[in-house]
VEXLO-189093 format. One record per residue (C-alpha): residue number from 1; residue in one letter; x, y, z. Coordinates in nm, 2 decimals, always signed. Example, Ala and Ser with C-alpha at 12.3 -4.5 7.8 and 13.67 -1.06 7.14 Angstrom:
2
node k->1 | r->A | c1->+1.23 | c2->-0.45 | c3->+0.78
node k->2 | r->S | c1->+1.37 | c2->-0.11 | c3->+0.71
# end
This chain:
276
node k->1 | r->X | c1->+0.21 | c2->-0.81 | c3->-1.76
node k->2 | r->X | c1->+0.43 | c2->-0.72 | c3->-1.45
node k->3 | r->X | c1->+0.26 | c2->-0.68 | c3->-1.16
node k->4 | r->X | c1->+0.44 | c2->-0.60 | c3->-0.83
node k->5 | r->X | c1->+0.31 | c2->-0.51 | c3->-0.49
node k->6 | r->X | c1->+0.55 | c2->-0.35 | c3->-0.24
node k->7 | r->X | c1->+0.52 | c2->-0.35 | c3->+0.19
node k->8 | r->X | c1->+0.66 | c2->-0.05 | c3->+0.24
node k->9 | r->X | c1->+0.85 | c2->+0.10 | c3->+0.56
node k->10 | r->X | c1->+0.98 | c2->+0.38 | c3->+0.64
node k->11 | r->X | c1->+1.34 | c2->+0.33 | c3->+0.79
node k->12 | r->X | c1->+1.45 | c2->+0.06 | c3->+0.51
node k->13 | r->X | c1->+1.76 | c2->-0.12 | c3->+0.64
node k->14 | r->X | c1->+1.93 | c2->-0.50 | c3->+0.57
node k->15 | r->X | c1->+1.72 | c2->-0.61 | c3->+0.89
node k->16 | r->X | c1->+1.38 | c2->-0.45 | c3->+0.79
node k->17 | r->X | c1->+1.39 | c2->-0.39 | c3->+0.38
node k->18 | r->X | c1->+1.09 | c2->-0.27 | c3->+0.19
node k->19 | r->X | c1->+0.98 | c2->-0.58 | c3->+0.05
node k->20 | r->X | c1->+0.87 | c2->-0.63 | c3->-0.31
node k->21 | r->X | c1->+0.72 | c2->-0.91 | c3->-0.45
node k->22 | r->X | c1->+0.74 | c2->-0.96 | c3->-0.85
node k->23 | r->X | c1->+0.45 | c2->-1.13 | c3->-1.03
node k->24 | r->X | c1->+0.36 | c2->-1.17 | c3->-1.40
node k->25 | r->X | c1->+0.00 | c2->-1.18 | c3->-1.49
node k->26 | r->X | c1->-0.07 | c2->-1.49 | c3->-1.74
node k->27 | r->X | c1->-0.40 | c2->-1.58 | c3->-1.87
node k->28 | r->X | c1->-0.52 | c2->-1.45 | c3->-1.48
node k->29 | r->X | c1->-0.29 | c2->-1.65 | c3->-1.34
node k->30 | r->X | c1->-0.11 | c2->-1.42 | c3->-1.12
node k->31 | r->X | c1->+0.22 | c2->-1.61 | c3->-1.06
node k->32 | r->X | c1->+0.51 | c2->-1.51 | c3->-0.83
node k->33 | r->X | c1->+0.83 | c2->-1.48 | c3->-0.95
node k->34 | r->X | c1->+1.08 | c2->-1.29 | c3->-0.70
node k->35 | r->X | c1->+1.09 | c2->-1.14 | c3->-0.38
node k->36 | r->X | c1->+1.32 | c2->-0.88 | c3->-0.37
node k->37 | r->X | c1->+1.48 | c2->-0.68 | c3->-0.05
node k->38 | r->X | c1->+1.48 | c2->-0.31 | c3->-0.10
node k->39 | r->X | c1->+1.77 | c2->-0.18 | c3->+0.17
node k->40 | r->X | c1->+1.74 | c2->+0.14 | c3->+0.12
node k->41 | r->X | c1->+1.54 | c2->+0.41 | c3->-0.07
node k->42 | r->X | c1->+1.78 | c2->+0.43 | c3->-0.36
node k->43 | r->X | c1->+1.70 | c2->+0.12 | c3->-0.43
node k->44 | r->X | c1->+1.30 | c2->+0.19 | c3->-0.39
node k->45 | r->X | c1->+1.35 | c2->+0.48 | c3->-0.60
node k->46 | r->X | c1->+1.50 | c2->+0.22 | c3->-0.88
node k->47 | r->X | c1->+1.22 | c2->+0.01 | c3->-0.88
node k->48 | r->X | c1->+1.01 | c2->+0.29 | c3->-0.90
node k->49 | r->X | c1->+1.16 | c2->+0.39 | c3->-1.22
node k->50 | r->X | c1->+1.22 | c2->+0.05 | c3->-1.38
node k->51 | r->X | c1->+1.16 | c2->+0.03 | c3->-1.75
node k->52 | r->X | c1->+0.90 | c2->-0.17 | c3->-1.90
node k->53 | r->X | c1->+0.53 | c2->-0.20 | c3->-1.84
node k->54 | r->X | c1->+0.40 | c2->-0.28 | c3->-1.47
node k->55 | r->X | c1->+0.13 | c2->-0.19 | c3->-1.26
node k->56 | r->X | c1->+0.23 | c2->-0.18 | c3->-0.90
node k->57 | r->X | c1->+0.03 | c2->-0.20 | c3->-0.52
node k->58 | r->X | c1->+0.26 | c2->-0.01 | c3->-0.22
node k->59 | r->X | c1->+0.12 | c2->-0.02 | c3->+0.13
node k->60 | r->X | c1->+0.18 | c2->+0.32 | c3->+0.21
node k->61 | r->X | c1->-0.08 | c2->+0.67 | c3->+0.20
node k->62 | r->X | c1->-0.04 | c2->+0.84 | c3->-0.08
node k->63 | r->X | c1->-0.22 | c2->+1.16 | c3->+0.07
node k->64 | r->X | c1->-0.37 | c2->+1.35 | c3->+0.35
node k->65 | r->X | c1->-0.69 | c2->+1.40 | c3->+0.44
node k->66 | r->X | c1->-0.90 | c2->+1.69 | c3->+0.31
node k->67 | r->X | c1->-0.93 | c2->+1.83 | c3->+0.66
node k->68 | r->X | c1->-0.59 | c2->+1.82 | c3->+0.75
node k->69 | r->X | c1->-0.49 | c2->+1.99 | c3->+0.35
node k->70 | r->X | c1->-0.75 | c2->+2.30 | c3->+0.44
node k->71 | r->X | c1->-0.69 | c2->+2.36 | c3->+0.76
node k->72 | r->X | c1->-0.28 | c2->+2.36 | c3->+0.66
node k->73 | r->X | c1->-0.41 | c2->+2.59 | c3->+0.37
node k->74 | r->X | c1->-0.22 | c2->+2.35 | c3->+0.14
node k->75 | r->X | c1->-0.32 | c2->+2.32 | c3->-0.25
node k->76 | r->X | c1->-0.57 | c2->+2.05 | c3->-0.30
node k->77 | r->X | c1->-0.39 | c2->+1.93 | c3->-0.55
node k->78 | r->X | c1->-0.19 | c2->+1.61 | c3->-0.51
node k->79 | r->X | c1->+0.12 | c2->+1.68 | c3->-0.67
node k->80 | r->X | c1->+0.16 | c2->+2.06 | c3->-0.55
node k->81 | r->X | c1->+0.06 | c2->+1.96 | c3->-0.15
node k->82 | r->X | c1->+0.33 | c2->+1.70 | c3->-0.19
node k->83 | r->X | c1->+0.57 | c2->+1.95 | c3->-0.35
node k->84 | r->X | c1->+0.54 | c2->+2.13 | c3->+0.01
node k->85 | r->X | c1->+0.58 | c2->+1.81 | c3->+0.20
node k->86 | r->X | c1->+0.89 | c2->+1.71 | c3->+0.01
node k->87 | r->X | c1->+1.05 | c2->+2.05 | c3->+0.08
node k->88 | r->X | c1->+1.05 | c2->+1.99 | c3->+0.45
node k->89 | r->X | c1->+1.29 | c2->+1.71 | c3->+0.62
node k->90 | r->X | c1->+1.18 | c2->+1.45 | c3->+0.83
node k->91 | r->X | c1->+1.24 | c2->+1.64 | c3->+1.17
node k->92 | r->X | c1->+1.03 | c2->+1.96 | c3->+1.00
node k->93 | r->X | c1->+0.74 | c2->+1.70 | c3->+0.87
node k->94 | r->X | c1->+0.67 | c2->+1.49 | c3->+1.24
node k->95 | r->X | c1->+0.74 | c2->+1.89 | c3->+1.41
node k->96 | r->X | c1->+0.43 | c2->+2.00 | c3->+1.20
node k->97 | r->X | c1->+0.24 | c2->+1.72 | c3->+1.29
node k->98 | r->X | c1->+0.32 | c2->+1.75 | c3->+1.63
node k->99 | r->X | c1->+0.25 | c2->+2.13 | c3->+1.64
node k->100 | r->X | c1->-0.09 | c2->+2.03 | c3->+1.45
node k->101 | r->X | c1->-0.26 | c2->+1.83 | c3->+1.70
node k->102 | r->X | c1->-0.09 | c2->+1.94 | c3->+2.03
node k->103 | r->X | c1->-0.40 | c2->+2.21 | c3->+2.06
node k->104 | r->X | c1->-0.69 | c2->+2.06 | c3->+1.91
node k->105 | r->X | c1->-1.00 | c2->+1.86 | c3->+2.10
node k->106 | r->X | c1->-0.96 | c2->+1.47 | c3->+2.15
node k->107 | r->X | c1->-1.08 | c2->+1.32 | c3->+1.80
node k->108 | r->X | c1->-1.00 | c2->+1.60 | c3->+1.61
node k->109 | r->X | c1->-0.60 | c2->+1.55 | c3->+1.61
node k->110 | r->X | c1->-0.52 | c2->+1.30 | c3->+1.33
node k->111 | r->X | c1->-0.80 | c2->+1.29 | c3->+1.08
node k->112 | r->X | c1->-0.90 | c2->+1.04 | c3->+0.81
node k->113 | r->X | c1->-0.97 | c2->+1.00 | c3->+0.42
node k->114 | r->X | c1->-1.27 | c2->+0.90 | c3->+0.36
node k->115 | r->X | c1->-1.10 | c2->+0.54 | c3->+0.23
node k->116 | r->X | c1->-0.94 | c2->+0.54 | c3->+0.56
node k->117 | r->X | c1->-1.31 | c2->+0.48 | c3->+0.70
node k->118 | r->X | c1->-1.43 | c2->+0.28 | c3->+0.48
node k->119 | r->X | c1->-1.11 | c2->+0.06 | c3->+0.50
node k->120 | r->X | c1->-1.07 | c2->+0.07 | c3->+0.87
node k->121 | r->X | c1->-0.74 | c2->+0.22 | c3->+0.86
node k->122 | r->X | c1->-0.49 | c2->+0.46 | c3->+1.04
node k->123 | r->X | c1->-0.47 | c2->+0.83 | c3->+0.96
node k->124 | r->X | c1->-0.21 | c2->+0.93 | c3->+0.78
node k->125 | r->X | c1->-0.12 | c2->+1.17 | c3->+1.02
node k->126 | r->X | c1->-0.03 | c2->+0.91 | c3->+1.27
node k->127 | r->X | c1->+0.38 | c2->+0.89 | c3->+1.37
node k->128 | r->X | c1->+0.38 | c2->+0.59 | c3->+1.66
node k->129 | r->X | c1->+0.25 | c2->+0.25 | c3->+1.69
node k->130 | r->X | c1->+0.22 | c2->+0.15 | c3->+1.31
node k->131 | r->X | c1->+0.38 | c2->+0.52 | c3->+1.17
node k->132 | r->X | c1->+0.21 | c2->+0.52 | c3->+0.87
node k->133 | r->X | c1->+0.25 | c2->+0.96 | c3->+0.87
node k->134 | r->X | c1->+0.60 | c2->+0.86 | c3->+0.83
node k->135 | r->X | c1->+0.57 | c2->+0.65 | c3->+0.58
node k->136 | r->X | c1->+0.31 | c2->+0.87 | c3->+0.39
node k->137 | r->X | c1->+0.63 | c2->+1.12 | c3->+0.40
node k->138 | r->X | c1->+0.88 | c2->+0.90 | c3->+0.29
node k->139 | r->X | c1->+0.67 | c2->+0.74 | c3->+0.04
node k->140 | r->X | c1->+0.46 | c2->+0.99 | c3->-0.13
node k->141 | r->X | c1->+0.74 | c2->+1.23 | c3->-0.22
node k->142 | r->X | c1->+0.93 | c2->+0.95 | c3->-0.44
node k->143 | r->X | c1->+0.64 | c2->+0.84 | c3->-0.61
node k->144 | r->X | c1->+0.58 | c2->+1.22 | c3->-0.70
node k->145 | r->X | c1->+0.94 | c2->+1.24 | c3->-0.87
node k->146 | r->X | c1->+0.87 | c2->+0.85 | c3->-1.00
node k->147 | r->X | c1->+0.71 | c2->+0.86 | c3->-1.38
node k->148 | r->X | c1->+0.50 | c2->+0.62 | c3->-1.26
node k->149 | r->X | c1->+0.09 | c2->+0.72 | c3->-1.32
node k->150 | r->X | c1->-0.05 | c2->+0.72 | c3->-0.92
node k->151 | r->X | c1->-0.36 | c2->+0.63 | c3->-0.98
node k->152 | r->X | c1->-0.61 | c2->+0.80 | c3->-0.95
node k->153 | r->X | c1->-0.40 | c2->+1.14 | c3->-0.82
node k->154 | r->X | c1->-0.19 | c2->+1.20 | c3->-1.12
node k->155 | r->X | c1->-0.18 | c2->+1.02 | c3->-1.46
node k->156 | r->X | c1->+0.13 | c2->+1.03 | c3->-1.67
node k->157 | r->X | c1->+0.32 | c2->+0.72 | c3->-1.83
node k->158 | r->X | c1->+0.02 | c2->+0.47 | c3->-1.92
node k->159 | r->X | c1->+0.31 | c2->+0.20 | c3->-1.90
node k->160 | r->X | c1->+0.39 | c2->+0.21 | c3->-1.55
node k->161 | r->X | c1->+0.13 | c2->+0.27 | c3->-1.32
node k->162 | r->X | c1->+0.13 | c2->+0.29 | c3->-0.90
node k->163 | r->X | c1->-0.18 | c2->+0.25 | c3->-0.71
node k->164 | r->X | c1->-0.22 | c2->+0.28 | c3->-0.30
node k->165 | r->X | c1->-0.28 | c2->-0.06 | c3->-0.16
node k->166 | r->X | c1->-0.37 | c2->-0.21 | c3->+0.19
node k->167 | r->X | c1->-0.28 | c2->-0.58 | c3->+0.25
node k->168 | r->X | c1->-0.51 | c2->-0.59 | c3->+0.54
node k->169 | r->X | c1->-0.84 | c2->-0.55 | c3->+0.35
node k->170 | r->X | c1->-0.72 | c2->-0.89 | c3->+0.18
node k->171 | r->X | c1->-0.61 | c2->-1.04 | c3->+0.45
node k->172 | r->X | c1->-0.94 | c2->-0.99 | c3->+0.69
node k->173 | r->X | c1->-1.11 | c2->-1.17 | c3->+0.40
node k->174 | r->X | c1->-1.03 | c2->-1.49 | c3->+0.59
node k->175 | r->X | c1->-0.90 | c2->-1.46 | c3->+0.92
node k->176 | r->X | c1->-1.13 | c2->-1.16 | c3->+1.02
node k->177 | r->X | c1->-0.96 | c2->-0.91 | c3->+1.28
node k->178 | r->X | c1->-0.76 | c2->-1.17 | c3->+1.39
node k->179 | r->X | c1->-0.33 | c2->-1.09 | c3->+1.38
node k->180 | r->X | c1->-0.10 | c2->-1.27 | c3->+1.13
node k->181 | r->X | c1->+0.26 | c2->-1.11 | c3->+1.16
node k->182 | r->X | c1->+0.46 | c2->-0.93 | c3->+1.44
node k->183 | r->X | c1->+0.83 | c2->-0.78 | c3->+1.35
node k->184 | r->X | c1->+0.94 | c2->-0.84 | c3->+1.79
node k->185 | r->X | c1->+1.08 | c2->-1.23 | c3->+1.78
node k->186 | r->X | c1->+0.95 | c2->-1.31 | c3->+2.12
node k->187 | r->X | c1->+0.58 | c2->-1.25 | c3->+2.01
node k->188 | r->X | c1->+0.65 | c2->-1.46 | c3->+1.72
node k->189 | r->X | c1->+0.36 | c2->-1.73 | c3->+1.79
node k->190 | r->X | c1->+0.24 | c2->-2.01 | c3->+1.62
node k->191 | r->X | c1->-0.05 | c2->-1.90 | c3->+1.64
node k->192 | r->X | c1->+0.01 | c2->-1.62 | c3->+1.37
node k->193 | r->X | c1->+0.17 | c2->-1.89 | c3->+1.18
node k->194 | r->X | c1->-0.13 | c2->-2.02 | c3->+1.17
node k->195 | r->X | c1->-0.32 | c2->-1.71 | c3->+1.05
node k->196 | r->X | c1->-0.06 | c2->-1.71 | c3->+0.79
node k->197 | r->X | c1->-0.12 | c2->-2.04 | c3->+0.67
node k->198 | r->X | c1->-0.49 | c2->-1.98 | c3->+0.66
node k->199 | r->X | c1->-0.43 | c2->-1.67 | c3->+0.42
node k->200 | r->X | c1->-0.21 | c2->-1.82 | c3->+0.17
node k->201 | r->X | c1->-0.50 | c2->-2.14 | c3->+0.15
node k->202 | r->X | c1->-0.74 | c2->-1.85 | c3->+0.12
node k->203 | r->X | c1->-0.52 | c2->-1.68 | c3->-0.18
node k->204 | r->X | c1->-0.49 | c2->-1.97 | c3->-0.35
node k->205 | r->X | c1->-0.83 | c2->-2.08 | c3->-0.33
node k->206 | r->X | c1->-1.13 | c2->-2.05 | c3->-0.62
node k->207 | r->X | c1->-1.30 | c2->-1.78 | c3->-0.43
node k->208 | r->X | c1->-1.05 | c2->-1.53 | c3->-0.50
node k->209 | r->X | c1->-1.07 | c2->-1.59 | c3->-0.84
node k->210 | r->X | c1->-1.45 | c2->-1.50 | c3->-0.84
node k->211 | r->X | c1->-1.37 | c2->-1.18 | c3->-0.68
node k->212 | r->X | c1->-0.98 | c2->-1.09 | c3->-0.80
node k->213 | r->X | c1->-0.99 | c2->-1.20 | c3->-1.16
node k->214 | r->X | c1->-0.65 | c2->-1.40 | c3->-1.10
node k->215 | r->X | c1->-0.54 | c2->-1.75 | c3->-0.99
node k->216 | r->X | c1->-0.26 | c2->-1.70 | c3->-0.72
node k->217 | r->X | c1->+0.05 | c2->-1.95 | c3->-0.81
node k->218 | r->X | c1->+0.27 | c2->-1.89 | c3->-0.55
node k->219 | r->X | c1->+0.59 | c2->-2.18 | c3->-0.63
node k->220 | r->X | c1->+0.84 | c2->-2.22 | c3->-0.43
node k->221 | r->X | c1->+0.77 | c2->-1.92 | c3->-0.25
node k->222 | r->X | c1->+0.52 | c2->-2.04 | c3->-0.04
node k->223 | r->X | c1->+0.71 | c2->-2.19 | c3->+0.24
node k->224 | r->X | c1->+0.90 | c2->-1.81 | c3->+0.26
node k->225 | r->X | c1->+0.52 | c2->-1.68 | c3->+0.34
node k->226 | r->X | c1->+0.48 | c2->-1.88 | c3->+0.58
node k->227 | r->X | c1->+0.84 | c2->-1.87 | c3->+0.73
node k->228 | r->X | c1->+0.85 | c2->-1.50 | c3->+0.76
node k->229 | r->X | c1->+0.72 | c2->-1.42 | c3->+1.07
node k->230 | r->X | c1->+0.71 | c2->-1.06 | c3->+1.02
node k->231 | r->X | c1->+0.43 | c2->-1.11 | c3->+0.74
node k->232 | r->X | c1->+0.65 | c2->-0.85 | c3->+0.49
node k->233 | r->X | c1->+0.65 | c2->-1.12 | c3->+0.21
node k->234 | r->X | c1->+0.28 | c2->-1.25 | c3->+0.28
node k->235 | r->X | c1->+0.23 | c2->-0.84 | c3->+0.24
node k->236 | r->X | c1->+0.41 | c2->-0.77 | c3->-0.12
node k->237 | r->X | c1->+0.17 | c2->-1.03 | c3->-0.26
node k->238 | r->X | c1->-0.13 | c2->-0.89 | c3->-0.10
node k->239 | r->X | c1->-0.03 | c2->-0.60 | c3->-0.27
node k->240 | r->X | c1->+0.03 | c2->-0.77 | c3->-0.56
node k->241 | r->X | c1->-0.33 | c2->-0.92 | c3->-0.55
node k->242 | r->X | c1->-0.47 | c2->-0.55 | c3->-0.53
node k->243 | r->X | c1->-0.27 | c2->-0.44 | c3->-0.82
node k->244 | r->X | c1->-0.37 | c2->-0.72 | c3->-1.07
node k->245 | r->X | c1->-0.73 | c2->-0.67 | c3->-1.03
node k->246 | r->X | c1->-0.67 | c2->-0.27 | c3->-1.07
node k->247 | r->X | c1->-0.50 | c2->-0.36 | c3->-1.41
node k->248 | r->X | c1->-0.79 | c2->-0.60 | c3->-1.47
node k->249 | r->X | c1->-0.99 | c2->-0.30 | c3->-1.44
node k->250 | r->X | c1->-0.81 | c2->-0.02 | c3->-1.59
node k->251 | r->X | c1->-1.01 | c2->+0.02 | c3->-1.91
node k->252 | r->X | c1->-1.33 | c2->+0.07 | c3->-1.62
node k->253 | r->X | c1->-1.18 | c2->+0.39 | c3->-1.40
node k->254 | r->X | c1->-0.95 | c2->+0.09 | c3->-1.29
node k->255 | r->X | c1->-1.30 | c2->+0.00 | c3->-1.10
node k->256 | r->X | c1->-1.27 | c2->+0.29 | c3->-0.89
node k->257 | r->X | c1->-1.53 | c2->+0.54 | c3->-0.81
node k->258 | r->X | c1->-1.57 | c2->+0.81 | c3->-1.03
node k->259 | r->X | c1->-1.60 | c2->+1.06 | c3->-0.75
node k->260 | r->X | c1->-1.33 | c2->+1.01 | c3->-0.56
node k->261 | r->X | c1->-1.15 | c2->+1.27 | c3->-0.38
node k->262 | r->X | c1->-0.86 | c2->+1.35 | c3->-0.55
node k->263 | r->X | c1->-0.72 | c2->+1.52 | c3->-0.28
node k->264 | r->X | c1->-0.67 | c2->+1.23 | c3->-0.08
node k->265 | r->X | c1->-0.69 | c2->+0.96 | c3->-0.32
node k->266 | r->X | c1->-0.81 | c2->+0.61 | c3->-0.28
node k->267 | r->X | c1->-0.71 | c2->+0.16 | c3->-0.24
node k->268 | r->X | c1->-0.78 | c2->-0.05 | c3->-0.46
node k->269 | r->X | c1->-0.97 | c2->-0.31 | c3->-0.39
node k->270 | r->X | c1->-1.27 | c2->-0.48 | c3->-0.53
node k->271 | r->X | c1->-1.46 | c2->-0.37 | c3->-0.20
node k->272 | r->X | c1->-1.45 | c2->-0.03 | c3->-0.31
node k->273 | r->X | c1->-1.52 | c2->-0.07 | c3->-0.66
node k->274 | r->X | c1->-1.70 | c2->+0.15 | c3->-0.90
node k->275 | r->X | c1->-2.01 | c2->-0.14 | c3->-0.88
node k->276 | r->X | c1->-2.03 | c2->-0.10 | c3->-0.47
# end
């Protein structure tokens, strides 16, 4: 099986590409293949729609939260409440946002899912610092028009299947809260070379086996991780990581909660698994 996991951004250029790592799944040996750069979203849209079978993890929201969908007076369905968003351009969508919170109480301008909580993550409302409402609206609108299933929002080609991933959550398993990456060259440290290092040992280690499912063979890829200061490569296989254990899973609700919002949708992640 492919299995890809993509760190997403939303301004993709030749000095700051979506990144996507490409992995095949043998005997739960999740082994890396390629890193691709993605320079622009024609060429995300591509990958989206690549034939064959794969299961993919993109660091990027795939929804909003309820809140912010009923006080809009939006659908609550996924694909209808993006079919608004994707109608708007990108000056319309942060204007929105803007107008939005510009009159509510502090704490009530940019709200969270409830996996945003449990995964101590940014709204997806948010446009500065790590602009993750951006990339919610650059994102979620391709993987709409994608025939990809988005998993658990909307299921359609059993072949190719997209789920919502966040590298961090793997990541914090062994360095804690501590940084790893930095896209500024100056604050470029060894330091967070070091963080890097001590996540790949951690990948590749027995441990994640017990919780993954899969053996992480990175090749000669390994020094790249480490080389790449802004932590985008280290990211795709993060991703990648999250995906294999959702295809692990997908005859068990692709070990997701049954209950889930489906609104907003949901990571996955073994720490939010249908068991927990």
């Amino acid at each position: 099986m492919i299995i890809k996991g993509i760190d997403f951004t939303s301004a993709p250029s030749a000095k700051k590409p979506i990144t996507c790592a490409i992995c095949t799944l043998q005997n739960n040996h999740l082994i890396l293949q390629d890193i691709k750069s993605l320079i622009d979203f024609a060429q995300f849209e591509s990958e989206l729609s690549a034939e064959g079978e794969w299961f993919a993890g993109l660091d990027f929201p795939f929804g909003q939260s309820r809140t912010f969908i009923e006080n809009m007076g939006w659908p609550d369905n996924w694909q209808e409440y993006i079919t608004i968003v994707s109608s708007l351009c990108k000056d319309a969508f942060i204007e929105l946002l803007e107008n939005y919170k510009k009159d509510r109480q502090v704490g009530d301008k940019e709200h969270k899912r409830k996996i945003d909580v449990l995964a101590k993550a940014i709204s997806p409302q948010k446009l500065y610092g790590v602009p993750v409402g951006k990339m919610f609206f650059e994102g979620a609108k391709r993987l709409m028009k994608s025939p990809a299933s988005v998993i658990p929002l909307r299921k359609s080609d059993e072949n190719r299947v997209a789920f919502e991933a966040y590298p961090a959550l793997v990541a914090r398993r062994f360095i804690g809260n501590r940084s790893y990456k930095n896209d500024t060259k100056s604050k470029q440290t060894k330091e967070l070379e070091a963080s890097r290092i001590e996540i790949i040992k951690g990948i590749e280690a027995d441990a994640l086996q017990q919780e993954f499912g899969v053996k992480v063979v990175l090749n000669q890829y390994r020094e790249q991780l480490i080389n790449d200061a802004t932590g985008d490569r280290l990211d795709a296989v993060l991703c990648a990581i999250q995906a294999a254990w959702g295809y692990l899973n997908r005859h068990n609700n692709f070990g997701m909660p049954e209950n889930i919002d489906l609104a907003e949708g949901w990571i996955v992640d073994p720490m939010f698994s249908i068991s927990k």
